[in-house]
C-alpha positions in Angstrom: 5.3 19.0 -9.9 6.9 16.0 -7.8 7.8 15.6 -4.4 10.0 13.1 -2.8 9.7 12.6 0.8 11.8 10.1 2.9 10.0 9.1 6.1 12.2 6.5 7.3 15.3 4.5 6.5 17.5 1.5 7.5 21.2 1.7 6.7 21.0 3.0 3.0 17.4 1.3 2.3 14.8 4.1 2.7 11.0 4.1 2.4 9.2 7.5 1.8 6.3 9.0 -0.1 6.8 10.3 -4.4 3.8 12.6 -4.8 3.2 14.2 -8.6 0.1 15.6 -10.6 -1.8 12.7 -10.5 -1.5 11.3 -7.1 1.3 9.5 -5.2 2.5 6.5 -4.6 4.7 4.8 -1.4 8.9 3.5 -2.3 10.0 1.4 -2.8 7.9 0.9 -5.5 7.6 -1.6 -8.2 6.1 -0.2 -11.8 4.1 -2.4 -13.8 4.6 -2.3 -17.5 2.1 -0.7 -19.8 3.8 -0.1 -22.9 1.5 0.7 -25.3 -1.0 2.4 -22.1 -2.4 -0.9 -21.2 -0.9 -3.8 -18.5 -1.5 -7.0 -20.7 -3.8 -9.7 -19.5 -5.3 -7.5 -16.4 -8.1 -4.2 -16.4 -7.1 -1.4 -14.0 -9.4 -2.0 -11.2 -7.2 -5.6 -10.9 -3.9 -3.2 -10.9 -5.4 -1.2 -8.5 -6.6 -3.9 -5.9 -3.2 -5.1 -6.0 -2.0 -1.9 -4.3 -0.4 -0.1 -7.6 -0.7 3.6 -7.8 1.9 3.9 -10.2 2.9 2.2 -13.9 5.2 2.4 -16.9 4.4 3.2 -20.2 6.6 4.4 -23.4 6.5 7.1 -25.5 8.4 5.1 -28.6 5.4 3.2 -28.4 2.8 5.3 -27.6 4.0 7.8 -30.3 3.8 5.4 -33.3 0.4 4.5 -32.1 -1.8 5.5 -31.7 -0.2 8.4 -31.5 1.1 12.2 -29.1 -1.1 14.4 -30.9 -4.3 12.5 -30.6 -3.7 11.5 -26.9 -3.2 15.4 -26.4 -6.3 15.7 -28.4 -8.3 13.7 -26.0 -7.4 15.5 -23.0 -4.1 13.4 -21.9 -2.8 10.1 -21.1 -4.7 9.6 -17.9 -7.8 10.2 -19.6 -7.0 8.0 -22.5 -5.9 5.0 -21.1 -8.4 5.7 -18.4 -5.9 5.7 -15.7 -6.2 8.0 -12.6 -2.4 7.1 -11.1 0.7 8.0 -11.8 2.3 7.6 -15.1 5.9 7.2 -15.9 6.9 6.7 -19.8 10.6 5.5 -20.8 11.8 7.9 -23.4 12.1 4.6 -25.8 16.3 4.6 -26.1 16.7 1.2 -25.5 14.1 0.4 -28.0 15.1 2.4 -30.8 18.8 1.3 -30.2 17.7 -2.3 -30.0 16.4 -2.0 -33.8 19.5 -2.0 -35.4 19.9 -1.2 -39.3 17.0 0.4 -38.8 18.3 3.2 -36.4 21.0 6.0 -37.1 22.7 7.7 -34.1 24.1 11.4 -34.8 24.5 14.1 -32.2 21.4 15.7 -33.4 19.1 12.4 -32.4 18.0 9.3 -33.6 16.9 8.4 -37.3 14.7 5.2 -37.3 12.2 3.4 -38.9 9.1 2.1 -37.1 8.9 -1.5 -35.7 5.8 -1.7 -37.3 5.3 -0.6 -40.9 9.1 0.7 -41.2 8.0 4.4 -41.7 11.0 6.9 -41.3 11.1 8.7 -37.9 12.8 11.0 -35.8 13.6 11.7 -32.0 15.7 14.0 -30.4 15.9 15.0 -26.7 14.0 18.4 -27.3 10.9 16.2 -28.6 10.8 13.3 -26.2 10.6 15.8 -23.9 7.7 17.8 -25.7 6.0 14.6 -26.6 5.9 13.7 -22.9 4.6 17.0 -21.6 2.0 16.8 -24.3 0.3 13.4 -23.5 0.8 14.7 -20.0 2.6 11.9 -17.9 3.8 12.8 -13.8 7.5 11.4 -14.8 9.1 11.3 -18.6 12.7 10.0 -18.8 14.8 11.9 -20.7 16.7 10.4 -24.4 19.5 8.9 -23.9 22.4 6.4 -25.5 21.8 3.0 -24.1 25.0 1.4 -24.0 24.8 -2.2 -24.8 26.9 -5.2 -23.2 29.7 -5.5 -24.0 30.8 -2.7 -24.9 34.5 -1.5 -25.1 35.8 1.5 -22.9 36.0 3.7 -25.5 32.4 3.3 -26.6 31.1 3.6 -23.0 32.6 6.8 -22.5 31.7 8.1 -25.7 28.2 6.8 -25.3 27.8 8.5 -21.7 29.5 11.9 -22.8 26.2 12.1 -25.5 23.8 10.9 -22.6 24.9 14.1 -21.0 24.9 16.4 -23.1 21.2 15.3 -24.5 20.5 15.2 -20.7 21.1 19.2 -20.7 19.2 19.7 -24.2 16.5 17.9 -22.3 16.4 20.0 -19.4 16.5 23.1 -21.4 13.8 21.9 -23.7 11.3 21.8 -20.6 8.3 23.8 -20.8 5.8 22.5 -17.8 6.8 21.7 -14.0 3.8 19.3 -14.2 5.8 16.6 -16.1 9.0 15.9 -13.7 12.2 14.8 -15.4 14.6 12.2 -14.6 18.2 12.2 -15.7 20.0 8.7 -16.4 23.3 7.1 -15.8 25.3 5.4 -18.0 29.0 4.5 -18.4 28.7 0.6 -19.2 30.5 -1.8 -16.4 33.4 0.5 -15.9 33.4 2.1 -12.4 35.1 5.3 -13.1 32.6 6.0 -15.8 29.5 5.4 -13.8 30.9 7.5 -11.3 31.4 10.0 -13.6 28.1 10.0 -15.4 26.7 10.0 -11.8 28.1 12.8 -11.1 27.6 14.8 -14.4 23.7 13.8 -14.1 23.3 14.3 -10.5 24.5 18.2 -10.7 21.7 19.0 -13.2 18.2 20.0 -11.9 16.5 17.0 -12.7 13.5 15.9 -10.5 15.5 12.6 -10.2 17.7 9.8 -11.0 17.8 7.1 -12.7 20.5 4.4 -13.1 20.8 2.9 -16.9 22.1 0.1 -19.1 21.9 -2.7 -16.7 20.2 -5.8 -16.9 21.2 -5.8 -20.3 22.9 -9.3 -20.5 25.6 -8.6 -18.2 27.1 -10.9 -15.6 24.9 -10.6 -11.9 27.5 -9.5 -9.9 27.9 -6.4 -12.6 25.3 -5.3 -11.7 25.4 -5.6 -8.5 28.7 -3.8 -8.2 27.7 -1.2 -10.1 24.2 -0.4 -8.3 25.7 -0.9 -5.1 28.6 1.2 -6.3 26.3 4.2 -7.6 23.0 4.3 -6.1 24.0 6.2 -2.4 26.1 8.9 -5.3 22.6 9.9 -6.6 21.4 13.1 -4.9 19.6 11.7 -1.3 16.6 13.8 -1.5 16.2 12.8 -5.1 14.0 9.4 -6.1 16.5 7.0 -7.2 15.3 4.8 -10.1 16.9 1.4 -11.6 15.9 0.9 -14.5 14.2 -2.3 -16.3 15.6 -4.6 -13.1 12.5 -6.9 -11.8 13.6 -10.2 -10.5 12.3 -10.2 -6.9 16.0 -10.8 -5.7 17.7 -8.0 -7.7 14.8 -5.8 -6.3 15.8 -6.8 -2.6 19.6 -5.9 -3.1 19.3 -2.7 -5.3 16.9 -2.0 -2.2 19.7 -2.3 0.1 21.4 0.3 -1.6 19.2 3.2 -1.5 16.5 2.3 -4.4 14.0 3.9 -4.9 11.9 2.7 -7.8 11.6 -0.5 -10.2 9.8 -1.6 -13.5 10.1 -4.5 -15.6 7.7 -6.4 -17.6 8.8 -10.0 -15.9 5.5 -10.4 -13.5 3.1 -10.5 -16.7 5.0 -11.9 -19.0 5.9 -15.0 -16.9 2.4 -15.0 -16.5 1.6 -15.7 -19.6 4.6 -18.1 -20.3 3.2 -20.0 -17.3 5.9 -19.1 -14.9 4.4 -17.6 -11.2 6.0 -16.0 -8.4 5.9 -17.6 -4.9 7.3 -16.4 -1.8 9.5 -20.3 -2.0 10.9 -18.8 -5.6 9.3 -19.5 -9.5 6.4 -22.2 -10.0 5.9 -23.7 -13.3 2.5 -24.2 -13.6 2.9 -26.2 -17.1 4.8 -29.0 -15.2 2.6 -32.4 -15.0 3.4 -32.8 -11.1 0.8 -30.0 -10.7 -2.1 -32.1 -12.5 -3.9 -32.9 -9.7 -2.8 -30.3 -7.0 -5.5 -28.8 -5.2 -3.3 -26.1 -3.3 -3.1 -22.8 -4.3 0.0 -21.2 -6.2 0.9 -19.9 -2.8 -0.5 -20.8 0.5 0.9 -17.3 1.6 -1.0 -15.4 -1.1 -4.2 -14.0 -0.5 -4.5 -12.6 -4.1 -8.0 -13.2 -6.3 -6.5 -16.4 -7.7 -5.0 -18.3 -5.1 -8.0 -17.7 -2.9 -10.2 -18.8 -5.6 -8.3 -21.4 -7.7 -6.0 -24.6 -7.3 -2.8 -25.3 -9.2 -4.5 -28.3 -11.3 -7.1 -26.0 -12.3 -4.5 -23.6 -13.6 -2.4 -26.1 -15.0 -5.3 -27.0 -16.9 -6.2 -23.2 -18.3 -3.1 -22.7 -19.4 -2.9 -26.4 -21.7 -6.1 -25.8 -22.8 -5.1 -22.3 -24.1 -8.0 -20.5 -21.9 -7.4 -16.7 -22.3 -8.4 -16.7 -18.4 -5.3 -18.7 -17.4 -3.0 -15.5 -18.7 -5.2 -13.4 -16.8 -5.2 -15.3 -13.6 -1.1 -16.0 -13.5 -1.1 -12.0 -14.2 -3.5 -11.3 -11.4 -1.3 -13.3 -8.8 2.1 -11.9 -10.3 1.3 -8.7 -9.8 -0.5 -8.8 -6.1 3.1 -11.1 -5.2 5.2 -8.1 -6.4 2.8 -5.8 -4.6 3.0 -7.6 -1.7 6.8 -7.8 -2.2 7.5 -3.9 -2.0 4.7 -3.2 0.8 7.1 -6.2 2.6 9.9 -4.4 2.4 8.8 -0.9 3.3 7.6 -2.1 6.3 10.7 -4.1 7.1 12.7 -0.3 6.5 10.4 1.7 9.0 10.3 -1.1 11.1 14.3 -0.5 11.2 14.4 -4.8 10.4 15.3 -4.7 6.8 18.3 -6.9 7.1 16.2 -9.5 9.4 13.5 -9.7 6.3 16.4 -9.7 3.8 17.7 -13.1 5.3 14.6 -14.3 5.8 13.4 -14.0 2.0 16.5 -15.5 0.5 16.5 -18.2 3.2 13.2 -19.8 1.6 13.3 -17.8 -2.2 14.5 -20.2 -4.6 17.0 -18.2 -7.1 18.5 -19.4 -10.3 22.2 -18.0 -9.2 24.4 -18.9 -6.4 23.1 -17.6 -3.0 26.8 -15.6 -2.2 25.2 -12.8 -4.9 21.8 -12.1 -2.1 23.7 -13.1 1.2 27.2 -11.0 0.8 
């Protein structure tokens, strides 16, 4: 069973406590990604010294392997992966719609083949939801249409209409209040549809919210209209979640807005494309001028590698191919998104969240103009 709690706010940001079977965890929060049950490049004790309480997995993923029925076999998800936190799994929409020829869409579900040996499959909204509250996770998302961008008027409405009806399906498929549901929003980059879909999703008894089909290619200050446009519609009590958004500025805005809750695999998998996180903006730790640098990646940073290792020495991990560089850029990434939400929650109670707003993009680096963060 989950329960949302706000304890404090600041304009439409709001901090408060998301309790569910398997513990709780503080929001804002920021979800790690473990797709397949595992966060790549880092053990759990490493996520959990960070300050996480809380990740992402998928149930596309975790149902083609290893597999529902032999997670439920071996007493759950939690035990499996050998996580004691809370565990949220994407129903794996946007995956199965991102495989092309090898999907078909009717109202009844979605026909695909797997990613992986191209067997034939099948999900609809009644068994995402039973495969979720088999493996037992604390949050599963229901199935839903994942409009892509662009995508004309017509499709977007059409696409949103079948999100909501599937959303209902899902809601009577339920069978366990220990698995919470969360509805989703679609309706493309056209206001009235987003405001409709809103709507439509908010007035069914999910557990919460979550807002879909952005950062999906579309322009910045799309998304940013929309989440700014739709996020204080969700039901307040309600945790609001944006889905797959995770650069540190996009979290600071949809935070302005009344977000609740954030995943995206961007911290590890800069990691291990050598890109790190610093409070001054991105650090590309294969450039040469870092050679013979003995600072850490961030003076600020009190993570396991910056306290422990220099820029040169990581420089020179990651071009000699050393498994350990990958493991220490995902150790910092992680602790500097960590450190990012626990920021910004203490900014809300503190009532000073538009202080430590201006102070952030005054030194964070962004690859977009600055009127986006500042407006």
């Amino acid at each position: 069973m989950l329960n949302f709690e706000i304890l404090a706010s600041d304009g439409k940001a709001r901090t408060g406590i998301l309790k569910g079977t398997h513990g709780q965890t503080e929001t804002p929060c920021f979800m790690p990604v473990a797709t397949a049950g595992a966060i790549k490049g880092v053990r759990w004790e490493e996520v959990k010294s960070s300050g996480y309480s809380m990740v992402l997995s998928n149930i596309y993923h975790l149902y083609l392997r290893p597999g529902t029925e032999l997670i439920e076999n071996v007493g759950g998800i939690h035990k499996f992966v050998g996580w004691d936190g809370l565990i949220l799994t994407d129903s794996g929409g946007f995956q199965v719609f991102s495989l092309g020829d090898l999907m078909k869409l009717t109202e009844e579900g979605v026909y695909f083949r797997s990613h992986i040996d191209g067997s034939k499959h099948f999900f609809s909204p009644e068994l995402v939801i039973e495969y979720e509250e088999k493996i037992g996770v604390d949050i599963g998302m229901v199935l839903d249409e994942c409009t892509p961008y662009p995508a004309t008027r017509e499709y977007a409405k059409h696409s949103l209409e079948r999100t909501y009806r599937w959303a209902k399906r899902s809601i009577e498929a339920r069978t366990s209040d220990k698995t919470a549901i969360f509805g989703i929003v679609q309706g493309g980059t056209f206001d009235d549809l987003r405001i409709l879909s809103a709507k439509l999703t908010s007035d069914l008894p999910f557990d919460g919210v979550a807002i879909g089909g952005l950062s999906v290619g579309e322009p910045k200050e799309d998304m940013y209209r929309i989440t700014s446009l739709i996020a204080p519609l969700l039901p307040y009590e309600k945790p609001r979640y944006l889905m797959g958004v995770g650069k540190p500025e996009d979290i600071i805005v949809a935070v302005e807005h009344g977000v609740d809750m954030f995943d995206c695999v961007m911290p590890t998998r800069n990691a291990r494309n050598g890109t790190l996180f610093t409070w001054n903006g991105k650090l590309n730790i294969k450039s040469a001028k870092y050679k013979s640098d003995e600072r850490p990646v961030d003076e600020n940073c009190d993570c396991y590698t910056c306290r422990n290792f220099s820029r040169a020495y990581l420089r020179h991990l990651f071009a000699s191919k050393e498994i350990n560089a990958l493991i220490l850029n995902s150790i910092h990434n992680l602790h500097f998104y960590a450190q990012l939400m626990e920021k910004t929650r203490e900014a809300i109670k503190n009532k000073q969240f538009k202080e430590f707003k201006k102070e952030f993009f005054s030194k964070y680096k962004t690859d977009e103009e600055s009127f986006y963060y500042l407006t």
